[in-house]
C-alpha positions in Angstrom: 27.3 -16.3 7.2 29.7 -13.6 6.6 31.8 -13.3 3.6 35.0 -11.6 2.8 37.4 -11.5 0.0 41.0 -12.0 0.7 44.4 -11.1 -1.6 47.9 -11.5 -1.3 51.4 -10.6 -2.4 52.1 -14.4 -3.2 55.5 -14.5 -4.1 56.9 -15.1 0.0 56.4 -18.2 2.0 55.4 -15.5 5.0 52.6 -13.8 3.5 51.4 -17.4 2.2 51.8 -18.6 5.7 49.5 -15.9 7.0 47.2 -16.7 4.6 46.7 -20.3 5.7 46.6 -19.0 9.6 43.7 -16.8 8.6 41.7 -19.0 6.8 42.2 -21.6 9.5 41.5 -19.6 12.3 37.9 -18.5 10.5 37.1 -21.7 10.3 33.0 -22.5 9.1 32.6 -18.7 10.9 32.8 -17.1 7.7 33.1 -17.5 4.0 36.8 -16.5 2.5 36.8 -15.8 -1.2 40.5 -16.0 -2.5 42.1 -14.4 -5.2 42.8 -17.1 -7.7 46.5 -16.3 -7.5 46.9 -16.7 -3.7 44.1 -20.0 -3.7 46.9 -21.8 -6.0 49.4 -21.5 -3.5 46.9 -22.8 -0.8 45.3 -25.3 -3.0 41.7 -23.7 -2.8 39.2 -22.8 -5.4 40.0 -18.9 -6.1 37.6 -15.7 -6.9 38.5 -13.6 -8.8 38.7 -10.1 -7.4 36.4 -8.4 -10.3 34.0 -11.4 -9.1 34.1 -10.8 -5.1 31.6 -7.7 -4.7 28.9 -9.9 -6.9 29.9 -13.0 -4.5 28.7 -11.0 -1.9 32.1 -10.1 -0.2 31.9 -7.6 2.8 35.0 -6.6 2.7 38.6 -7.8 1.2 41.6 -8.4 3.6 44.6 -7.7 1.6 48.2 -9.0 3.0 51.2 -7.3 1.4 52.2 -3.7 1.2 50.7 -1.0 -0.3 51.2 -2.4 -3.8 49.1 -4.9 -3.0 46.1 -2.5 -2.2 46.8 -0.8 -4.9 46.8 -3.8 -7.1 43.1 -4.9 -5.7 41.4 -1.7 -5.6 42.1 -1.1 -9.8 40.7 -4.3 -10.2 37.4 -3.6 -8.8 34.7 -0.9 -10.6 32.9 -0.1 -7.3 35.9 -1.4 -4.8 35.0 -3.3 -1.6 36.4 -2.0 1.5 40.4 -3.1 1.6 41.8 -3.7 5.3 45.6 -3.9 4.8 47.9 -6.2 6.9 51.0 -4.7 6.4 53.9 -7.6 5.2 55.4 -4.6 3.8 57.6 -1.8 4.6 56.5 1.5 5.6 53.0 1.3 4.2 50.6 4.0 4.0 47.8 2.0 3.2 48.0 -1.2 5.7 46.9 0.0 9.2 47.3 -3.5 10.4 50.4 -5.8 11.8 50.6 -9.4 11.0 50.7 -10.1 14.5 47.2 -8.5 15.4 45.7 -9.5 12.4 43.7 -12.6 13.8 42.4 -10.4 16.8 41.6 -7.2 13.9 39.8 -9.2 11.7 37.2 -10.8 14.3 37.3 -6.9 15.3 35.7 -6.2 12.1 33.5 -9.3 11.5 31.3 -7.9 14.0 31.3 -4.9 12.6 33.1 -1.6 11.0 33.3 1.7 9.7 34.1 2.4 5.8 36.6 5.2 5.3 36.0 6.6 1.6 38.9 8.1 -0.5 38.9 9.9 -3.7 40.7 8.9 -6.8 41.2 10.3 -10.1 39.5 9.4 -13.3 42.4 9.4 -16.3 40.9 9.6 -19.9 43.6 9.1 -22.6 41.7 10.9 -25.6 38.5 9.1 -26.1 39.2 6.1 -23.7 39.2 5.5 -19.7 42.3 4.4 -17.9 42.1 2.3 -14.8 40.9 5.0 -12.3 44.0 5.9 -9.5 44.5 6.0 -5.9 47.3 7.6 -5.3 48.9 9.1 -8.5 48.9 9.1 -12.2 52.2 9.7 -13.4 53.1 11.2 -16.9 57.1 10.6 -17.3 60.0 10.3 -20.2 60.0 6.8 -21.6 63.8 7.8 -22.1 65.7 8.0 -19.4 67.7 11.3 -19.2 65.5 12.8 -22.0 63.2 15.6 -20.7 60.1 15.9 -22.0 57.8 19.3 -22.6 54.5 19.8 -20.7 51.3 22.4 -20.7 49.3 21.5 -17.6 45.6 23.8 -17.4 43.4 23.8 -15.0 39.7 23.9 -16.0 40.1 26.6 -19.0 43.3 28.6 -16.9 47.0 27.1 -18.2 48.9 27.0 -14.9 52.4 25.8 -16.3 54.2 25.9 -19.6 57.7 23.7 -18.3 60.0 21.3 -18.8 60.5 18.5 -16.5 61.4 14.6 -16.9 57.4 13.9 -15.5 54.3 15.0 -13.4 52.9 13.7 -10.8 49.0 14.2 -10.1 48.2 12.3 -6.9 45.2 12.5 -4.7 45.6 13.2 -0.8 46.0 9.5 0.0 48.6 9.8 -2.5 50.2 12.8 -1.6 52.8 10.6 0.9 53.7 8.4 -1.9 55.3 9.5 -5.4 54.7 12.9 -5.0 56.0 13.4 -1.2 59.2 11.7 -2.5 59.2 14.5 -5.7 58.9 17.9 -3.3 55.3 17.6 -2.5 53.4 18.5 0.4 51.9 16.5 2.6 47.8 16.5 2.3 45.1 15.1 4.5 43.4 12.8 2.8 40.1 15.0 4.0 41.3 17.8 1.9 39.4 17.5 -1.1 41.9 18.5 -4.0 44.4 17.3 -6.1 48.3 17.7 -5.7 50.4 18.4 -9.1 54.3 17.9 -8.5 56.8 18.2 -11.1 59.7 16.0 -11.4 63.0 17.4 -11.7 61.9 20.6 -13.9 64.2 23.0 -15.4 62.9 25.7 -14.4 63.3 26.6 -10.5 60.3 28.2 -10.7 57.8 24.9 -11.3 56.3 24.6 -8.0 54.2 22.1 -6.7 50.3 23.1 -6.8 47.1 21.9 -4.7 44.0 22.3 -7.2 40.4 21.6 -6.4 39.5 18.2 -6.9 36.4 18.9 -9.2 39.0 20.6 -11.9 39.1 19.1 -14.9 42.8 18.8 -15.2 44.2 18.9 -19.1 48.0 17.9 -19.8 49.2 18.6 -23.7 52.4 16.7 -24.8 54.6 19.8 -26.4 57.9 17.7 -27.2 58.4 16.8 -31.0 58.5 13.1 -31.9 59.4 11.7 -27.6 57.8 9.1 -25.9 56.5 9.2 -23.0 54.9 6.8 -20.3 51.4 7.1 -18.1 51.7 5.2 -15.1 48.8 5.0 -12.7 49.6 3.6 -9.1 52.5 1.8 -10.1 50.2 -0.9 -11.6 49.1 0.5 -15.2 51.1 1.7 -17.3 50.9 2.7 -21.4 52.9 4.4 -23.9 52.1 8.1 -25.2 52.6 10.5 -27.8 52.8 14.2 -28.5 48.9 14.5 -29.9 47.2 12.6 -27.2 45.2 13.6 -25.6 44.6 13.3 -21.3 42.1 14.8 -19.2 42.4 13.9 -15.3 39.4 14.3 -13.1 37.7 13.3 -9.6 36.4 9.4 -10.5 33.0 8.9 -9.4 33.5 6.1 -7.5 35.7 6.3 -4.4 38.5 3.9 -2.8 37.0 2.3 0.4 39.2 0.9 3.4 38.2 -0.7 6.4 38.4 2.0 9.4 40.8 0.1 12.4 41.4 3.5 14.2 40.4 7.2 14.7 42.2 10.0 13.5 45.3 8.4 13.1 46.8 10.1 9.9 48.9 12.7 11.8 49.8 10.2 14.5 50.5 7.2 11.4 53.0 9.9 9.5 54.8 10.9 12.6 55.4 7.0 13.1 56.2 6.2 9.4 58.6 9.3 8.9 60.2 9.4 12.2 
């Protein structure tokens, strides 16, 4: 029997509703493991999502918006395969709408392709942060307060600037935080990483694309400021002038579920319009 993980953003009676239609509509034709959170609202047994590869989940549908991808994928080491129904707004990361979702997912119970993207590996001097998808972001824990930065790139310094935060995001990321802050658009193909200052002094602090094998090192240079590391919007932790943070290509890749081919250009021009 096939088995699948499934997760949710439970907080809206339509998502929840969803939930119940898919589980129904597999029936005793496959084996849904629910996150605990979204098995309270439907009164079933839940999984947690650190526990669904070793359950032998396939795959994980997720229902939500990007957020809730997000959410899933840090939770897993080695992620499972995420296909994204989107019960969001624009969402980069849910190919999928509610109304095909029944008709999708039988799609992909008989079979699929995995789409592997790259994420970033954040250590914050001698410990690992949850790994990122899209973006880490390094920003003023005051608000209005700018904060001083030296960003190198394997032994080369590449900026000296201030700015009220960076963002290093990964192509899959590159339509997210940083696309918002200036940044360029990347195919998620491209194998490099996209550094975008936000709102920096100088007029001269461009974005950059870097290799994604650099080993990327960012050195606090403001006296005695806080400042915040964010990592998809999920993570987040406080920081200080001497720490230390070293960003690099995780070894383990995102993974999503492939529903059609070659549709970046063609899901950008949709999502932008």
């Amino acid at each position: 029997m096939k088995k699948l993980g499934l997760i949710s953003r439970c907080d809206r009676e339509d998502v929840i509703d969803l939930v119940r239609d898919i589980i129904a509509h597999l029936g005793s034709g496959a084996e849904v493991l629910i996150e605990t959170r979204t098995a309270e609202k439907v009164n079933r047994k839940g999984t947690p999502i650190t526990e669904m590869r070793k359950r032998g989940a396939e795959f994980i549908i997720s229902i939500g918006g990007d957020g809730t991808v997000l959410r899933g994928i840090q939770k897993m080491d080695d992620p499972l395969p995420v296909l994204g129904i989107n019960m969001g707004t624009i969402g980069f990361l849910v190919d999928v709408d509610p109304e095909d979702a029944l008709g999708v997912i039988d799609q992909v119970l008989s079979g699929f392709e995995v789409e592997e993207r790259s994420r970033l590996s954040i250590r914050l001097n001698d410990e690992y942060l949850p790994p990122a998808t899209n973006e880490v972001v390094i920003i003023t824990a005051s608000p209005a307060k700018m904060l001083s930065y030296r960003i190198f790139v394997d032994k080369s310094q590449i900026e000296d600037l201030r700015a009220d935060g960076v963002v290093f995001a990964t192509p899959t990321g590159s339509t997210a935080y940083a696309m918002s802050a200036g940044g360029p658009i990347v195919d998620p193909h491209v194998d490099g990483t996209v550094i975008v200052p936000l709102a920096p002094f100088k007029l001269s602090s461009r974005p950059w694309v870097v290799p994604a094998k650099s080993k990327i090192r960012v050195e606090l240079t403001s006296q005695k400021k806080e400042a915040v590391i964010a990592i998809d919007g999920q993570y987040t932790r406080k920081i200080k002038e001497d720490d230390k943070i070293l960003i690099t290509k995780a070894e383990k890749p995102a993974r999503f579920v492939k529903t059609m081919e070659d549709g970046f250009y063609e899901k950008v021009r949709s999502k932008l319009a």
